[in-house]
C-alpha positions in Angstrom: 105.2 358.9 71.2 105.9 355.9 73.4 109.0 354.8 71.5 108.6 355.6 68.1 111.6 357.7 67.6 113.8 354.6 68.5 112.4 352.2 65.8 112.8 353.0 62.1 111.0 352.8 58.8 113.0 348.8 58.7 110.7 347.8 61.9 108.0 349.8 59.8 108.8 347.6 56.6 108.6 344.7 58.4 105.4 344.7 60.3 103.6 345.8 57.0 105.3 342.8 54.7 104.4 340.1 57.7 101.0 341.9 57.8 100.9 341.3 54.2 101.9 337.8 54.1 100.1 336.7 57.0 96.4 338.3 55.6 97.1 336.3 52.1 97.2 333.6 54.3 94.4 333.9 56.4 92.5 334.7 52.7 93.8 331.5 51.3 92.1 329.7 54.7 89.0 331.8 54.1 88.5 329.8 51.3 88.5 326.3 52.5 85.6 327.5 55.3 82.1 326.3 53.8 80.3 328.7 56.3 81.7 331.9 54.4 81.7 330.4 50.8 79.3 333.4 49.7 81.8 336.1 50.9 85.0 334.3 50.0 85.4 335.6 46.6 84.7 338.9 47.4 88.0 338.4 50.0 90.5 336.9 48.1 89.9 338.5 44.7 93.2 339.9 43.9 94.0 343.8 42.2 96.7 344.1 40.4 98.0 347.3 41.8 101.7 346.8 39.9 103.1 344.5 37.3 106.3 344.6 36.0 106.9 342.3 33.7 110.3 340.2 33.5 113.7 341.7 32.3 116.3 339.3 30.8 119.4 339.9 31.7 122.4 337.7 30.2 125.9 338.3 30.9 127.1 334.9 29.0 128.0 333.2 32.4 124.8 333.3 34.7 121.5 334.6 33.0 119.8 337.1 35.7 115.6 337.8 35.6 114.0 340.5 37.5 110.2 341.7 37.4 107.7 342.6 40.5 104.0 342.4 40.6 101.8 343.5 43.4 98.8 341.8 44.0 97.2 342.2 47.0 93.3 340.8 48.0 90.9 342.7 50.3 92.4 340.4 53.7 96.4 341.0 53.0 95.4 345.0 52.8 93.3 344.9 56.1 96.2 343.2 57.3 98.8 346.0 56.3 96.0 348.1 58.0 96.2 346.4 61.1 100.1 345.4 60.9 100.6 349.3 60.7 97.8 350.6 63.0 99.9 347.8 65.7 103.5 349.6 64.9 102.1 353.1 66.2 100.4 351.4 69.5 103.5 349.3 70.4 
């Protein structure tokens, strides 16, 4: 187990969001890179897994808007793959 039962699902959380974030990054640099134009779109294409769509909420003083949407392309979920497949090795 080499640790694991010190760190918690937050540590889990975060490796998975920053795996996230830093594959959509890496896609978006994919697609600047002439030499893999022809697999690029297949990359960064993104699935619209959840979409919630805006809720208006107004109490008269401050006017409050919540929605999610979850669109991940095929480098951010390697990178959740990897982010996670890191947290169990570390």
């Amino acid at each position: 187990m080499r640790g694991n039962a010190t760190r918690g699902y937050g540590v889990l959380i975060l490796f998975v969001i920053t795996g996230a974030v830093l594959g959509g990054i890496l896609g978006e640099i994919i697609l600047d890179i002439p030499a893999l134009s022809s697999v690029a779109p297949y990359l960064v294409h993104q699935y619209a897994i959840l979409d919630l769509s805006p809720v208006m909420i107004n109490l008269y003083v401050i006017k409050l808007s919540f929605g999610f949407a979850l669109h991940p392309n095929l480098i951010s979920i390697l990178g959740v793959v990897l982010a996670i497949f890191l947290f169990k090795r570390v």
